[in-house]
C-alpha positions in Angstrom: 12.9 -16.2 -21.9 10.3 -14.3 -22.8 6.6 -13.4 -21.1 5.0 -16.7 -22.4 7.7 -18.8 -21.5 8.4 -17.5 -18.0 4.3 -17.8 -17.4 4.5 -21.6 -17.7 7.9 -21.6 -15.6 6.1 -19.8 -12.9 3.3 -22.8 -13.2 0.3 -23.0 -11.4 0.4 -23.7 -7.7 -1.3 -21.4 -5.3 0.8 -19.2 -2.6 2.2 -21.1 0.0 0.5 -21.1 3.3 1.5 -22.5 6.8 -1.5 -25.1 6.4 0.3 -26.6 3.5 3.6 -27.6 5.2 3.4 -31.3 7.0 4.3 -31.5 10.6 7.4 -33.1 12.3 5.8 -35.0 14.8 8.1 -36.7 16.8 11.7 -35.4 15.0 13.5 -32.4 16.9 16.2 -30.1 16.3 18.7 -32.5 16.0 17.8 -34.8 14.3 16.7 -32.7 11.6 20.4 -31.1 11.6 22.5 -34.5 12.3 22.7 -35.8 8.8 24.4 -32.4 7.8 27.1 -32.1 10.5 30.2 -31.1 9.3 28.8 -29.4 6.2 30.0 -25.6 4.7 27.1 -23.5 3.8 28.7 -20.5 1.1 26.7 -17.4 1.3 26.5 -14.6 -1.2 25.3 -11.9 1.0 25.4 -7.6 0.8 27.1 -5.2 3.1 23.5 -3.5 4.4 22.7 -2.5 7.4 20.3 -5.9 8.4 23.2 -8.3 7.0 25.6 -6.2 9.4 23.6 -7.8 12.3 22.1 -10.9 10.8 26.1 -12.3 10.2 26.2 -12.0 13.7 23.8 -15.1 14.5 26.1 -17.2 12.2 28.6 -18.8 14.8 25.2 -19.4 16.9 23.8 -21.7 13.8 26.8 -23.4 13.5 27.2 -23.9 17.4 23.4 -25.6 17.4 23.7 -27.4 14.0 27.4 -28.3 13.4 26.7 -26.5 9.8 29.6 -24.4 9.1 29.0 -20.8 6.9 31.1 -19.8 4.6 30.7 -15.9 3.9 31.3 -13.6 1.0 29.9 -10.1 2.1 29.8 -7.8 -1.1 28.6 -4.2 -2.0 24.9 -4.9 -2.7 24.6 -3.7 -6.2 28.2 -5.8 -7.3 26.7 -8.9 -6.3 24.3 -9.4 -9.5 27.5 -10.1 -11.7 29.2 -12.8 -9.5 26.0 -14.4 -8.8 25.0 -15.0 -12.4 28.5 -16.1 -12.9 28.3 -18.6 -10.4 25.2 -20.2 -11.0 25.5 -20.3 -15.1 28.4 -23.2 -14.0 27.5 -26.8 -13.3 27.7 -26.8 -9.6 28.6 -23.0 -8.5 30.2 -21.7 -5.1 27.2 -20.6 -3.6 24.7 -22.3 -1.3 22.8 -19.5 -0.8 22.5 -16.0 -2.5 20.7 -12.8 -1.2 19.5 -11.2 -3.8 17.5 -7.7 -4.7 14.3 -7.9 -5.4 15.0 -6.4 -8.5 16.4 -9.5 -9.7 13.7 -12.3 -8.9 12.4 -12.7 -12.1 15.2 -12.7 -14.2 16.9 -15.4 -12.1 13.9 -17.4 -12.3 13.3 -16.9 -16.3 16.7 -18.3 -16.3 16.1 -20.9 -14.5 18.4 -20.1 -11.9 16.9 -20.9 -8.6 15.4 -23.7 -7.0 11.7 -23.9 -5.9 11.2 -23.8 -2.5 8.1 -25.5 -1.6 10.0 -29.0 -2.2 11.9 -28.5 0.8 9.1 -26.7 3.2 7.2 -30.3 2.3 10.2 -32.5 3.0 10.0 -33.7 6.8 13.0 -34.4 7.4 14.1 -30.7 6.9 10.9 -28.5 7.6 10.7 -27.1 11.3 6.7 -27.3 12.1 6.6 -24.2 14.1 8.0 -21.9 11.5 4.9 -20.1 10.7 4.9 -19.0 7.0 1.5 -16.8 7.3 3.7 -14.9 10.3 5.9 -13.3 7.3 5.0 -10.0 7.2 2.5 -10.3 3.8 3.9 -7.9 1.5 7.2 -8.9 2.1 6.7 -12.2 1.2 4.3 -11.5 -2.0 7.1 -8.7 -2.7 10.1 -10.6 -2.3 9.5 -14.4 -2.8 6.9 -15.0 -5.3 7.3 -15.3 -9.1 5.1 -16.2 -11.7 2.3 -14.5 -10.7 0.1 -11.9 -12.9 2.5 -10.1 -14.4 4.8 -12.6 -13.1 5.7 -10.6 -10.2 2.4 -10.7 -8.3 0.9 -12.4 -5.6 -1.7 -14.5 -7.5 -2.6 -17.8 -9.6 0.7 -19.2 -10.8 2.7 -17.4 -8.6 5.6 -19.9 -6.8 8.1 -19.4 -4.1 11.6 -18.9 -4.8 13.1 -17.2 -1.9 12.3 -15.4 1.6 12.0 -12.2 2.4 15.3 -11.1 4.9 15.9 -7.4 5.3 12.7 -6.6 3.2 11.2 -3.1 3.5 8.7 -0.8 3.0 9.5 3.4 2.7 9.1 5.9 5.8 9.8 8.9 6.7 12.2 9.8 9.3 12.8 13.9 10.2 14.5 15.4 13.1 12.3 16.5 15.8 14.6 19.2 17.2 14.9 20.4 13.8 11.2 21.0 13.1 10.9 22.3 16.8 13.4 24.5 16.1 11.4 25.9 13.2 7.8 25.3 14.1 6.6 22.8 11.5 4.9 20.1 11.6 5.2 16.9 10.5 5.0 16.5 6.5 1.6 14.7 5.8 1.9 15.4 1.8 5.0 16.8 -0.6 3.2 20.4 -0.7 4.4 20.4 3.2 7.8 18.1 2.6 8.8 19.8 0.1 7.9 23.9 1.6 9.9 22.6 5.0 12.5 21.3 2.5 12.9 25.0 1.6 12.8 26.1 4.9 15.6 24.0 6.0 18.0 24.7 3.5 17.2 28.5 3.9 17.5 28.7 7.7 19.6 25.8 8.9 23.2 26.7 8.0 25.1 23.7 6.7 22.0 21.5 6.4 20.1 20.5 3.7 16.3 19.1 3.6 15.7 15.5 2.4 18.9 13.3 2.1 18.3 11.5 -1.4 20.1 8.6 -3.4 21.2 10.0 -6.5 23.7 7.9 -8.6 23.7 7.2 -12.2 22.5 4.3 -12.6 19.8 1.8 -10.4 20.4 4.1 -7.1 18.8 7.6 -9.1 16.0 5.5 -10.2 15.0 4.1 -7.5 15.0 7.6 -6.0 12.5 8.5 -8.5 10.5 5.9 -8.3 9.8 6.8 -4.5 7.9 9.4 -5.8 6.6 8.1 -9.0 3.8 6.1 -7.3 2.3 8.2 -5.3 2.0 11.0 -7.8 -0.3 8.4 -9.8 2.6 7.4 -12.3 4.0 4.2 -13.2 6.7 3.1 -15.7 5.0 0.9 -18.1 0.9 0.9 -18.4 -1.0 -2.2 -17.7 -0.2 -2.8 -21.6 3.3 -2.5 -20.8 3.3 1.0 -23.0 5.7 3.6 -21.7 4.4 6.0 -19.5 7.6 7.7 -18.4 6.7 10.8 -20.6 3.4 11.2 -19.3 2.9 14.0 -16.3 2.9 12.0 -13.5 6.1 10.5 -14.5 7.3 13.8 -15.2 6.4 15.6 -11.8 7.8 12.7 -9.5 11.5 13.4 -11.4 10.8 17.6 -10.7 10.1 16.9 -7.4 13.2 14.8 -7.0 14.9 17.6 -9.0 13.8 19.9 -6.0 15.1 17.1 -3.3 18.7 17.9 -4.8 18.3 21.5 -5.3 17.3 21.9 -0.9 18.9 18.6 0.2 22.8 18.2 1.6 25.8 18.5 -1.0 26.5 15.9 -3.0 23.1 13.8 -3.8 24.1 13.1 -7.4 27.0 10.8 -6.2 25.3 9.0 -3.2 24.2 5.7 -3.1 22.3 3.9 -0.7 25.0 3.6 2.0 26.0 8.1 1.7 22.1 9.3 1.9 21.4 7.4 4.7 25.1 8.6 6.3 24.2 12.1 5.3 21.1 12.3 7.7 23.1 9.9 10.4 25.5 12.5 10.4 23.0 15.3 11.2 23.4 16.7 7.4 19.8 16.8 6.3 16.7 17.2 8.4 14.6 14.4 6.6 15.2 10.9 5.5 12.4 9.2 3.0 13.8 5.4 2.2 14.0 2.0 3.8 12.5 1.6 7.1 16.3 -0.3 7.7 16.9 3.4 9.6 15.4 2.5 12.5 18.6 0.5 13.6 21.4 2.6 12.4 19.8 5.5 14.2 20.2 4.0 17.4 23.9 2.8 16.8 25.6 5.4 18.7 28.8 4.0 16.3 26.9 5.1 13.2 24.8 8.3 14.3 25.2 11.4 16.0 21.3 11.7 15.8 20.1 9.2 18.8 17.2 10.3 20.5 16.3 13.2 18.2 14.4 11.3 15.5 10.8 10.9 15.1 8.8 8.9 11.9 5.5 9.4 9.5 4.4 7.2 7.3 5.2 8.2 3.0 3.7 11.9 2.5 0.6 11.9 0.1 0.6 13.4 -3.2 -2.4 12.1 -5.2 -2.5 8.9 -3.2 -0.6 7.2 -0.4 1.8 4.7 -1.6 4.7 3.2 -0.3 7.9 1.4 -2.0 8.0 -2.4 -1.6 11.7 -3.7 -2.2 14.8 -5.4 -0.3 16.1 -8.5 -0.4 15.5 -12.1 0.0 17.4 -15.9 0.6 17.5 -18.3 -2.1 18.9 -21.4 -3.1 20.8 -21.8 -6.5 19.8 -24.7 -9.1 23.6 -26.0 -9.4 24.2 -25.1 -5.1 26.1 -28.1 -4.1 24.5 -28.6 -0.5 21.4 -27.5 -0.9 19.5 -29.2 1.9 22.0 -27.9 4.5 21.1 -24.2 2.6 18.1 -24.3 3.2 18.5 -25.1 6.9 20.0 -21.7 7.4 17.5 -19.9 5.6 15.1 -21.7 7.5 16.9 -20.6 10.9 17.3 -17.3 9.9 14.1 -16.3 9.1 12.1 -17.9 12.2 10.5 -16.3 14.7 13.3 -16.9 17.1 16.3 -15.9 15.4 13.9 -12.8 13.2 13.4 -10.8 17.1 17.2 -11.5 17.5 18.3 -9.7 14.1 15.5 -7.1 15.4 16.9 -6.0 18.5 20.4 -6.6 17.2 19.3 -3.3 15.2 18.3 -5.4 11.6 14.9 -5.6 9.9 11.9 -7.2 11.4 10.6 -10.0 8.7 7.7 -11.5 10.9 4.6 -9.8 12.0 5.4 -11.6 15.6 8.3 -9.4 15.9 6.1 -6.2 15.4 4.4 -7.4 18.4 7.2 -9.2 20.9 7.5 -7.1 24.3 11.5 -6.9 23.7 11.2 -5.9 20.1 8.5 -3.3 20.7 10.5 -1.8 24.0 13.8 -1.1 21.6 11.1 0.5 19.0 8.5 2.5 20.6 7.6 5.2 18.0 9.3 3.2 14.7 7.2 0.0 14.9 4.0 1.4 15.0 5.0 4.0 12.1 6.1 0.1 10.4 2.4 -1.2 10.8 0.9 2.0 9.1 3.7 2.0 6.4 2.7 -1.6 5.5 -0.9 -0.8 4.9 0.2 1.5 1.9 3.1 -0.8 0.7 2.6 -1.1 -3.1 3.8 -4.3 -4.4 3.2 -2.8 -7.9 5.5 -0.3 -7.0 7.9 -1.2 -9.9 7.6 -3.4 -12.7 9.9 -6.4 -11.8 9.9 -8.2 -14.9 13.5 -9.8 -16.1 14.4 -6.5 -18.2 13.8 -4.2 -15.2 17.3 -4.0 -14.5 18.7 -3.2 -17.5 15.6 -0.4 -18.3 16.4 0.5 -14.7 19.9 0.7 -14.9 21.0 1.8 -18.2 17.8 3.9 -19.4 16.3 5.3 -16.5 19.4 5.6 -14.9 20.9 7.1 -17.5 18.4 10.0 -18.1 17.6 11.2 -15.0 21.0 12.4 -13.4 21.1 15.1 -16.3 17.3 15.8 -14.7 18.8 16.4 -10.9 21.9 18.4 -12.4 19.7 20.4 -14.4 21.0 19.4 -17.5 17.7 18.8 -19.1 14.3 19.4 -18.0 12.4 16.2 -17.2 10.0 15.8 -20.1 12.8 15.9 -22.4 14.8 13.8 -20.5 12.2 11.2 -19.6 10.3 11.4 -23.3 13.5 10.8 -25.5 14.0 7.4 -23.6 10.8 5.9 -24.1 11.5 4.0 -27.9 14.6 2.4 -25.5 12.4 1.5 -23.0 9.5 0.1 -25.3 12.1 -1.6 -26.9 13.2 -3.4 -24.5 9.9 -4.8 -23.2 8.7 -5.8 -26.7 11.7 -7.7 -27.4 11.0 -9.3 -24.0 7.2 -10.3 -25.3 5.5 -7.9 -23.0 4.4 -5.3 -25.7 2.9 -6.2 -28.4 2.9 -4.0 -31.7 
């Protein structure tokens, strides 16, 4: 499907708000839940440090509903494969998939997903106290909507597919004894990251200084791409022209490049899971990535680092700017119980059971949690660090039309491990990609010429 196409698929309706869903008046709980008694809800959902704790209300939704739920917990970045599988049959084996971000558009130019605004105005399923404005608003623009300009954007034509659930925004995370130890301060921009990088790996022996993702493939890109925005860059101009080659593009991968050369042993093999390990496990002094640290720093199971662990919003280069990213629920086209799906994304993601994830150590998806007395007594210093990072959040942060996996994965994600092992230098690395990457998008209808 190309950009045309996938414009009228997105159609026309304006972004969901609360005001827009009918009331139940008079229905409760039950009854909502009664018709679907008995039911198995299959869910498609990564192992990630929010779905560690969000499986755990599970038996609780099937206690108060009588819906059972079927689980198949993957690796994150394997789940693409079996989903697409599953949903290109007639009726598939899931009820509900999680999927990256990443992926919303592509599942949705291929017609993969069903709308959710059909069951939000069906009274007989929609809970009237769930609150859609209370989802943290660049989550949900981030995560849920398609169809929008560029057809990733909050804006006329955008629709909702999915809800945000263990959504996130960047921070930074550095050890406070560490810093103490060496008398710096906090990094406020990459000039002072970067120097205290240095420092680190210079004068703490067996530690390195910013714990990065850095395997081939969608996890060394989306390292770079932390970088890429707030050093002015972007992947494809609003022409949807390369701009990989161009200096800001070029600087954010030398600056990574940098991040390996200071940071712990073994960056270009880490994923998501390892980089975050490597600073739970007291091997690097700074962590720059998902806000889903905050639990895991706290699990005394997972982290030898409780206690010593302050967080700063994204250091500035030219501007502030902050990833956007995660994952969200949705519903398949071809799911085979759909109304009893959407039940359990609809319990899931209210204000009830989104302050239970949150003290259970998951993500907050609601801007109530930010502000519930339990929630804010578990997170003292990381929630207000949350509210700042959202205020530079950039939903523009990567271009998340249906080819930006493949460009991501097997173009940029090609080219820049021989940038971190020093293979190549990152102009010519980043500008003998960019016919691939132009390619791509004009076959796709976004550039013309």
């Amino acid at each position: 499907m190309n950009k045309r196409e996938l414009l009228k698929a997105g159609g026309m309706a304006a972004i969901l708000g609360a005001a827009q869903f009918p009331l139940i008046r008079g229905a409760n709980a039950q009854n909502r839940y009664a018709k679907y008694k008995g039911q198995t809800v299959v869910i498609n959902y990564p192992a990630h440090p929010h779905y560690d704790q969000a499986e755990k209300l599970f038996a609780e939704f099937t206690q108060e509903t009588g819906i059972k739920v079927e689980r198949d917990k993957m690796q994150y970045l394997r789940m693409k494969d079996k989903q697409v599988l599953e949903m290109g049959k007639p009726q598939g084996d899931y009820d509900i998939i999680t999927y990256v971000v990443m992926w919303k558009t592509e599942y949705v130019a291929k017609n993969l997903l069903a709308p959710l605004e059909p069951f939000f105005a069906n009274k007989a399923l929609a809970d009237p106290g769930y609150d859609m404005k209370d989802l943290i608003t660049a989550y949900y623009e981030n995560i849920g909507l398609v169809g929008g300009p560029k057809m990733y954007l909050p804006g006329p034509g955008a629709k909702l597919y999915g809800i945000p659930y263990g959504a996130e925004t960047g921070v930074l995370a550095y050890r406070k004894d560490i810093l103490e130890k060496h008398n710096l301060k906090v990094p406020a921009t990459y000039d002072d990251l970067l120097g205290q990088c240095r420092v680190i790996k210079a004068k703490e022996p067996g530690m390195g200084g910013l714990t990065s993702r850095g395997q081939t493939g969608h996890q060394v890109t989306a390292a770079w791409l932390l970088h890429l925005t707030p050093h002015g860059g972007e992947v494809f101009d609003a022409k949807f022209k390369a701009a990989l080659h161009l200096p800001p593009a070029v600087k954010a991968a030398e600056v990574l490049k940098e991040i390996v050369d200071t940071g712990p042993p073994g960056i270009p093999s880490f994923g998501f899971g390892e980089m975050q390990n490597a600073f739970l496990q007291g091997q690097a002094a700074f962590y720059l990535d998902s806000v889903s640290v905050f639990g895991p720093v706290q699990d005394p199971a997972k982290s030898r680092i409780a206690g010593k662990v302050g967080y700063a919003i994204h250091p500035k280069a030219v501007k502030h700017s902050a990833q956007t990213g995660g994952f969200g629920l949705a519903i398949p086209k071809n799911a085979k119980n759909k109304d009893a799906a959407f039940l359990l994304i609809q319990w899931l993601t209210a204000k009830q059971q989104d302050v239970k994830v949150a003290l259970l150590g998951g993500s907050a998806s609601r801007w109530s949690t930010l502000e519930n007395a339990e929630t804010k007594k578990k997170y003292p210093i990381e929630f207000p660090v949350l509210r700042e990072a959202l205020k530079i959040a950039n939903p523009d942060w990567r271009p998340l039309i249906p080819e930006w996996d493949h460009i991501s994965q097997q173009i940029i994600g090609l080219a820049l491990p021989d940038v971190i092992t020093g293979k190549k230098s990152a102009k010519d690395a980043l500008t003998a990609i960019v016919p691939a990457a132009e390619d791509v998008v004009r076959k796709g209808g976004w550039l013309k010429g």
